[in-house]
N, C-alpha and C positions, 0 to 999 in steps of 0.2 A: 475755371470758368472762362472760355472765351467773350469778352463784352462788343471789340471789333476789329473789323481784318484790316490793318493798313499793312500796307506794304513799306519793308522798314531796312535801310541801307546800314551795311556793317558800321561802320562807326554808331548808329545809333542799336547795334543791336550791343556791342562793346559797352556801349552807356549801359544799358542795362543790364549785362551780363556781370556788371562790379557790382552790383547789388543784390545777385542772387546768391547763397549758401554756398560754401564750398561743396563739391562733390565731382565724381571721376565725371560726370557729364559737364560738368563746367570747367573743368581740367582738358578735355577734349576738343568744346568750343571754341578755349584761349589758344589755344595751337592752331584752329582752325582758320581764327580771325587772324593770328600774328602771319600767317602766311599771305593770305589775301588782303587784309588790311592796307591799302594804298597811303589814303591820307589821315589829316588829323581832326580832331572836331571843328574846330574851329574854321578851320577850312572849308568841311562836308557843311557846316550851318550857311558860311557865304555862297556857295557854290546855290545849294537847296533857296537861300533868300535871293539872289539872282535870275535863279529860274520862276520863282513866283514872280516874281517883280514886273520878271521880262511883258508876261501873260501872253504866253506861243498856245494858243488855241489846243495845235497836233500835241505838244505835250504833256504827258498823261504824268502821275505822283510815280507810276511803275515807271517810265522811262528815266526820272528825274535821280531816282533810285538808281539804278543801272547803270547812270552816268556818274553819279558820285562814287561806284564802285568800281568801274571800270578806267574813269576817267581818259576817254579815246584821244586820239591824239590826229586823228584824219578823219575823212570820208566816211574812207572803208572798215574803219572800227565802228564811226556811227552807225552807217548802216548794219550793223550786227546787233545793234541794241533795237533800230526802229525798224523791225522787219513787220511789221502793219501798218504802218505809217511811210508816206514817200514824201520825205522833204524837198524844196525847193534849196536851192544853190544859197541864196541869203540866210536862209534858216540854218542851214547845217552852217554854214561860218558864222553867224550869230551864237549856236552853240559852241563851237569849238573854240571862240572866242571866250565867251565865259568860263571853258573851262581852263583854259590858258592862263588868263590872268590869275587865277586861283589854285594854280600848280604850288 
């Protein structure tokens, strides 16, 4: 039973993929995650409590998500994540800032 739809960034799908049953579908996922899996939790929580902290209006839980996965390293990565949103010069180095420090 679905109860609600957050949108939920690989380390935190990892969190809860140790707690689901073994089976060849979670044998599939743990491959899926070791691949793309950037960072660590502990990291993806600071990065995640930064961007609340910040309170950037333009940023949405789906962007904050996409940068903990993605973790962009310029501009032009950001802009691949906020292609509805057009940030301003401060904003995007405020981002890229936070996500730096938390490399």
């Amino acid at each position: 039973m679905i109860l609600d739809r957050i949108p939920l960034n690989l380390v935190e799908v990892d969190e809860i993929l140790k707690n689901l049953p073994e089976g060849d579908r979670k044998d599939e996922m743990e491959v899926y995650l070791k691949k793309f899996l950037k960072t660590k939790s502990e990291k993806a929580k600071k990065i995640k409590e930064e961007f609340e902290a910040a309170d950037m209006l333009k940023i949405k839980r789906e962007h904050i998500v996409k940068i903990i996965d993605l973790l962009p390293e310029d501009a032009s990565d950001l802009n691949k994540i906020f292609v509805d949103v057009s940030l301003n010069e401060d904003e995007t180095n405020k981002i890229l800032e936070i996500v730096k420090n938390n490399k």
